[in-house]
C-alpha positions as CSV (number, residue, x, y, z in Angstrom):
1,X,8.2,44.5,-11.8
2,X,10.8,44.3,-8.6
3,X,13.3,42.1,-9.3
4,X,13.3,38.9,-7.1
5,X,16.4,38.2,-4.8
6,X,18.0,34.8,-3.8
7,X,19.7,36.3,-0.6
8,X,22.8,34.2,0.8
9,X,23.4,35.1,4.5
10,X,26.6,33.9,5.9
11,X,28.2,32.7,9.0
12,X,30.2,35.2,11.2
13,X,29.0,35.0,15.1
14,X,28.0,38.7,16.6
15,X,28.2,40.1,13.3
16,X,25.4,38.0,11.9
17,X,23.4,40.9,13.3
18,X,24.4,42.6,10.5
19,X,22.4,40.7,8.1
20,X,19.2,42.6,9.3
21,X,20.2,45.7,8.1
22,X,21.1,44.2,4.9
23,X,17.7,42.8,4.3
24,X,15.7,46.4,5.5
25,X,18.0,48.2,2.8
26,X,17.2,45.6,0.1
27,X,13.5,45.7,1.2
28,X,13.6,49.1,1.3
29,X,15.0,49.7,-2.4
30,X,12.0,47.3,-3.9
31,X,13.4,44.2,-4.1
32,X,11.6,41.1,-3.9
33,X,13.3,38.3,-1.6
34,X,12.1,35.5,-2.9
35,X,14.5,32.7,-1.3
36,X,17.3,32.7,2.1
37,X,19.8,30.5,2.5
38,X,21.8,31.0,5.6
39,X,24.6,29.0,8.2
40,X,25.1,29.9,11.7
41,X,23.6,33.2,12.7
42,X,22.6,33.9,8.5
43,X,20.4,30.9,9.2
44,X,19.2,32.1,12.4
45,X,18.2,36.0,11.0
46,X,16.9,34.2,7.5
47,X,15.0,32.1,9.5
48,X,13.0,34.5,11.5
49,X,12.6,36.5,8.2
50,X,11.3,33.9,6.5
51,X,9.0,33.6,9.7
52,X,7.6,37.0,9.1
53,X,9.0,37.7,12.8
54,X,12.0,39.6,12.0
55,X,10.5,43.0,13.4
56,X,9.7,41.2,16.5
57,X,13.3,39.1,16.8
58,X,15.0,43.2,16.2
59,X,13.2,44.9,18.6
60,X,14.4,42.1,21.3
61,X,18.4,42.1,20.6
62,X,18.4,45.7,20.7
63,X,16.7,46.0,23.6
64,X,19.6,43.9,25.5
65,X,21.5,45.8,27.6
66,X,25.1,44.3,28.8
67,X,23.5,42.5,32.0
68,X,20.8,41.2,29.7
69,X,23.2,39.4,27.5
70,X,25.0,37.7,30.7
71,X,21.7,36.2,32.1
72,X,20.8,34.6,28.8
73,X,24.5,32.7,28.8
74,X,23.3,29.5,30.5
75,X,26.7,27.6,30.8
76,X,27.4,23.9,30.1
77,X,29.4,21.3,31.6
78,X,29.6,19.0,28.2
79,X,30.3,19.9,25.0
80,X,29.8,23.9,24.9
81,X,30.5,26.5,26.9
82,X,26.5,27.7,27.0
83,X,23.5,25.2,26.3
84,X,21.5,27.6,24.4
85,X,18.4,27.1,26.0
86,X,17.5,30.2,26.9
87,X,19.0,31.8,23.9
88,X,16.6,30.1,21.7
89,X,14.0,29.5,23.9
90,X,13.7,33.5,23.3
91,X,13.8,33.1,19.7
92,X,11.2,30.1,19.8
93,X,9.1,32.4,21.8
94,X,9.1,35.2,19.1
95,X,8.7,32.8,16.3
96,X,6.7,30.0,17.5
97,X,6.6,26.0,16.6
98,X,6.8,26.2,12.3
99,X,7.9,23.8,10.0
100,X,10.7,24.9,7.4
101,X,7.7,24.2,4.4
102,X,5.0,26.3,5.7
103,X,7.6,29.2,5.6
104,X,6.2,32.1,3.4
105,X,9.6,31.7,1.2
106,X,11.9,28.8,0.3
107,X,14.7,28.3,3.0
108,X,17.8,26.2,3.5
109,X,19.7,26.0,6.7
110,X,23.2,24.4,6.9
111,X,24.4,22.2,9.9
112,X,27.5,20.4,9.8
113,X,27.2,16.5,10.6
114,X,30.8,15.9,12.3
115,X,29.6,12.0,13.0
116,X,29.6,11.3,8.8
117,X,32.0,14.7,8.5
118,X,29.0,16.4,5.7
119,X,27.2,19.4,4.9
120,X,23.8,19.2,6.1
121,X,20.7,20.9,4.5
122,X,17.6,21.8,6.0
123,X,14.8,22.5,3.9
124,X,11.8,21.0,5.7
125,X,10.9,19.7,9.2
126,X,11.3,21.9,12.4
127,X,12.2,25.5,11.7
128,X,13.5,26.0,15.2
129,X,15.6,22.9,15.4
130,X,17.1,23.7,11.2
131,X,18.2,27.6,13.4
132,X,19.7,25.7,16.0
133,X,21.7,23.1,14.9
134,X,23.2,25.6,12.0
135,X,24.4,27.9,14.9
136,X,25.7,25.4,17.1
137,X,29.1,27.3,16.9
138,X,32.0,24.8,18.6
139,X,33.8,25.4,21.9
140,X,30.6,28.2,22.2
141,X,27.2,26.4,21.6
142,X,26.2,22.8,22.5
143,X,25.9,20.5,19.4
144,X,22.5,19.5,18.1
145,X,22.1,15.9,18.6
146,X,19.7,13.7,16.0
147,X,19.9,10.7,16.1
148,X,23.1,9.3,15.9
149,X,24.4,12.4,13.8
150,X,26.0,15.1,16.0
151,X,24.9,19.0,14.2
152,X,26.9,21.9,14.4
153,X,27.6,24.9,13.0
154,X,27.7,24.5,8.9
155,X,30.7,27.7,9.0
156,X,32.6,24.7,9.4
157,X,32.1,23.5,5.6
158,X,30.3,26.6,4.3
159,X,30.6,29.7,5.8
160,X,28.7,31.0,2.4
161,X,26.0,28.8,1.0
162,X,25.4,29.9,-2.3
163,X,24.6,26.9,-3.8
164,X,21.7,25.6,-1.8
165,X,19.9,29.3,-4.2
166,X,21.8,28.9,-7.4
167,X,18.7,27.2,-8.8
168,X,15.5,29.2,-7.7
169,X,15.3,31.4,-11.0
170,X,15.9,34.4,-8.9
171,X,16.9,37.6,-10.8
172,X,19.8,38.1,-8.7
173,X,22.0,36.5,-6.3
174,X,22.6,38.6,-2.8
175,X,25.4,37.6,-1.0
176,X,26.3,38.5,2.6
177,X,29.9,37.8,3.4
178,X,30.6,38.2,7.3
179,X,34.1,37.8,7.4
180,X,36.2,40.0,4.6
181,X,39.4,41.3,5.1
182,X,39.2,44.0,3.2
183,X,36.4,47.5,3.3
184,X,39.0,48.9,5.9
185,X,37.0,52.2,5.4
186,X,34.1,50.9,7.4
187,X,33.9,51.8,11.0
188,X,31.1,50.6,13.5
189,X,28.8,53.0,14.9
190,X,29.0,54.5,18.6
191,X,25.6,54.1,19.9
192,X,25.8,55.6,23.4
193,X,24.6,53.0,26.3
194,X,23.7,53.5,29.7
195,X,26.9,52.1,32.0
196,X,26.5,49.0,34.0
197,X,26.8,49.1,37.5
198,X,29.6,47.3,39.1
199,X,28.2,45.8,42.0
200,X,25.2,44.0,40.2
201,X,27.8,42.9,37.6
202,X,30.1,41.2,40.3
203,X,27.3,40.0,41.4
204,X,26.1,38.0,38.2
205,X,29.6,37.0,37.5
206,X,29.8,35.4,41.3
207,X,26.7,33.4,40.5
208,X,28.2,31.7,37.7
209,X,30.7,29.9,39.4
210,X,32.6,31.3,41.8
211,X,34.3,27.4,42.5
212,X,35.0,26.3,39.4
213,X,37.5,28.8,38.0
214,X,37.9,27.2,34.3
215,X,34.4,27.2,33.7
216,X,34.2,30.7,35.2
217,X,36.9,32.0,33.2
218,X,35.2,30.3,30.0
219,X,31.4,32.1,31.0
220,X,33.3,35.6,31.5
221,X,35.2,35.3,27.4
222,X,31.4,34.3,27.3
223,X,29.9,37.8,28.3
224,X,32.2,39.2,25.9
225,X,34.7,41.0,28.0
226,X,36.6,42.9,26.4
227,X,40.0,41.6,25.8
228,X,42.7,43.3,28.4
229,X,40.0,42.5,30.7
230,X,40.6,38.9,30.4
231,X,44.1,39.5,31.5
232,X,42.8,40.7,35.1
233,X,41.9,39.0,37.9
234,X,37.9,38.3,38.1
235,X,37.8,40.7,41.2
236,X,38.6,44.0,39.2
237,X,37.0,43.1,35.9
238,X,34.6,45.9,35.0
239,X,34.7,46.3,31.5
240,X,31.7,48.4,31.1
241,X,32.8,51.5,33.1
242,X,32.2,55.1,31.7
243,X,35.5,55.8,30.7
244,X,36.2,55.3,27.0
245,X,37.0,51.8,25.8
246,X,40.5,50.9,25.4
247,X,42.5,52.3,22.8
248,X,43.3,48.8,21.1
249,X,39.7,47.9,21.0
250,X,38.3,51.0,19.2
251,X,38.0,50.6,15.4
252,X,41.3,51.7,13.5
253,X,41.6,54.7,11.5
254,X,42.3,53.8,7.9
255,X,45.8,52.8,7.2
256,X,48.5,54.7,6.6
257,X,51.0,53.7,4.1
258,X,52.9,52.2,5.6
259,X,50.2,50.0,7.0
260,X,50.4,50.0,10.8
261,X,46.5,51.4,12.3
262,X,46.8,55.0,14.4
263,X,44.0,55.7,16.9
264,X,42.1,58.6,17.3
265,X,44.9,60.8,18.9
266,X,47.1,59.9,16.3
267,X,49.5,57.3,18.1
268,X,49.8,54.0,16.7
269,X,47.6,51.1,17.9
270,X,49.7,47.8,18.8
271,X,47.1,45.0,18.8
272,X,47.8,42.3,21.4
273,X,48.9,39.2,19.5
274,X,47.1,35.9,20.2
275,X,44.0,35.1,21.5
276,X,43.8,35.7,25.5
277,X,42.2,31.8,26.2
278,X,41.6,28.2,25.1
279,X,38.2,29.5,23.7
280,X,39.4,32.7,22.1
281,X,42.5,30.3,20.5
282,X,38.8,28.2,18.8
283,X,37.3,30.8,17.8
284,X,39.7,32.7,16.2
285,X,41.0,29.6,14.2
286,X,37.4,29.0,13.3
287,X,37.3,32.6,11.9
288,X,40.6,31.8,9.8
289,X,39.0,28.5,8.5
290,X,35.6,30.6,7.6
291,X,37.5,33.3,5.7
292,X,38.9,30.8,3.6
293,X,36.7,28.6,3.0
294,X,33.8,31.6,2.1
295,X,36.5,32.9,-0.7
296,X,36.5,29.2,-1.9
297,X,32.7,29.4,-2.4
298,X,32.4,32.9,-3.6
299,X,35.1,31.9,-6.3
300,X,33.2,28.6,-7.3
301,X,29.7,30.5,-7.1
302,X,29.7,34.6,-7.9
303,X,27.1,35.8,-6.8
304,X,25.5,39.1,-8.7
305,X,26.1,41.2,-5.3
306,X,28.3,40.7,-2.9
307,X,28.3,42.7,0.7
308,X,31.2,42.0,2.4
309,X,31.6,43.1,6.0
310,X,34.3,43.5,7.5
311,X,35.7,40.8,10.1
312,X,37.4,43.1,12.1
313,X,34.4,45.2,13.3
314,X,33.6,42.8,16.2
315,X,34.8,40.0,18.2
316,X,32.9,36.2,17.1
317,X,31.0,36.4,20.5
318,X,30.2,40.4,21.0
319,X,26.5,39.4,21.2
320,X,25.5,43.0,22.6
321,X,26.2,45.2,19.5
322,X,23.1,44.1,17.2
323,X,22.1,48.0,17.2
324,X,26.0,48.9,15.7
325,X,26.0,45.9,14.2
326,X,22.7,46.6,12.4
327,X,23.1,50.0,11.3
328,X,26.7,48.8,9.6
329,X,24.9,46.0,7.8
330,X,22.5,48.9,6.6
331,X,25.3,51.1,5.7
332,X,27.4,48.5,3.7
333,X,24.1,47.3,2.1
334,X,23.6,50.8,0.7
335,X,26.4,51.8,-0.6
336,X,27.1,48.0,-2.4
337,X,23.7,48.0,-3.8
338,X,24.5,52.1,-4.7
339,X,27.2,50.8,-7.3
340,X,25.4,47.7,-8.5
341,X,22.7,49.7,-9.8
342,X,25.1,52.5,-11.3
343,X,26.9,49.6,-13.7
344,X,23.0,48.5,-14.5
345,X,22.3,52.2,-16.0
């Protein structure tokens, strides 16, 4: 009989893609997942599991080219940077109107509730309102408003909801932990992708407005420029050129001693220190909080597995690496699962 899984899927932005390759390599093995509970973008992929849709939801991100991404940021003059609209409009699209308790397996989503400062669970009612509100990530996405409670993202009480699964009589607990410091071995994948033209990208970034140059600046962090590039004037931005990528935004080589990063030719990488912007500055001190607070939880609550992937892979907001993204998750997936059932022998 396959054992049955309680599968945890954790907050982390961009690298919540790599939750789907977790759950294709534990599917893949045999194992039954019988219960997800997820926050932020682990409630958004458990979700549209849980929805039978997650074929679907894959075949959509990784068909995204840059110039894709930028036409689904839809930005906001309130309390976010994008309204999500057309973001989840998509996913709405894929998975269609479904309450959380006709799911095929048990679910929780968590939302934060900033106006009585608690955790939120959602575990019935609208499946496409539990997704949103639990990935309503500050200073990024607009919050979820019901009522007179104001949702967000629930990374910003628990990154790593274990609890919500502790009591479903599972065989195992599967926990995926998006922002570890450590598995410095672990590299993302280059997947080669057709360069963007310039023109039609100076174009796109012109239509998002050209007169208002905070909210410009915010909509370009947005489409996940890469970092020197936010240093530029908008006029030369293209980071998407054919050239390789900047030497401080490949992956690191492992470590040496002494512990300062080389890159490929050997040199030594100095990272730039400090985010570039007001909403790099939020998002990297959400990241901090989420790093803590997820060792807190995993402390309180072991689970049986745990798949930690590395923070450092991606930036919070680099939205167009699900197919990197996904064969990491895949990858860490394996080999953790690889040594859990060695110690079971």
């Amino acid at each position: 009989m396959n054992k049955r899984v309680a599968l945890v899927l954790g907050s982390g932005g961009a690298r919540g893609y790599a939750h789907i390759g977790v759950i294709e390599e534990i599917e893949r093995r045999g194992y039954d997942i019988a219960c997800i509970a997820g926050c932020s973008m682990g409630a958004v992929v458990g979700g549209i599991y849980a929805a039978g849709k997650l074929a679907q939801y894959r075949e959509w991100i990784e068909s995204l080219d840059y110039l894709d991404v930028l036409r689904l940021v839809d930005v906001s003059f309130r309390l976010g940077a994008i309204r999500g609209e057309k973001v989840f409009g998509q996913i709405r699209k894929i998975v269609g109107d479904i309450n959380i308790e006709d799911l095929r397996i048990p679910y929780t989503a968590v939302a934060t509730d900033l106006t009585n400062q608690q955790e939120i669970w959602f575990q019935e009612g609208c499946l496409h309102q539990a997704m949103r509100a639990s990935a309503a990530i500050p200073s990024l996405f607009t919050p979820v408003m019901q009522g007179k409670r104001m949702l967000v993202d629930g990374g910003l009480l628990n990154p790593l909801p274990i609890v919500p699964v502790v009591s479903s009589h599972c065989d195992l607990i599967i926990a995926v932990n998006l922002n570890s410091t450590n598995q410095r071995h672990y590299q993302l994948p280059v997947i080669q992708r057709p360069p963007a033209f310039k023109s039609r990208f100076d174009s796109l970034i012109n239509s998002l407005g050209s007169h208002l140059p905070f909210r410009r600046r915010q909509a370009e962090q947005l489409l996940l420029l890469e970092q020197e590039a936010f240093r530029s004037a908008a006029a030369d931005l293209n980071p998407w050129s054919e050239g390789p990528e900047p030497e401080s935004q490949q992956p690191a080589a492992a470590p040496e001693a002494e512990g300062a990063p080389k890159s490929a030719s050997g040199s030594f990488i100095i990272d730039n220190v400090g985010p570039a912007s007001l909403l790099d500055l939020v998002n990297q001190s959400f990241e901090v909080m989420q790093t803590s607070l997820a060792q807190y939880k995993i402390a309180g609550y072991p689970p049986d597995v745990l798949i930690n992937v590395p923070k450092r892979v991606c930036r919070f907001f680099e939205f167009y690496k699900a197919p990197e993204l996904i064969a990491l998750g895949r990858e860490i997936a394996s080999d953790t699962l690889d040594r859990y059932e060695q110690d079971q022998l």
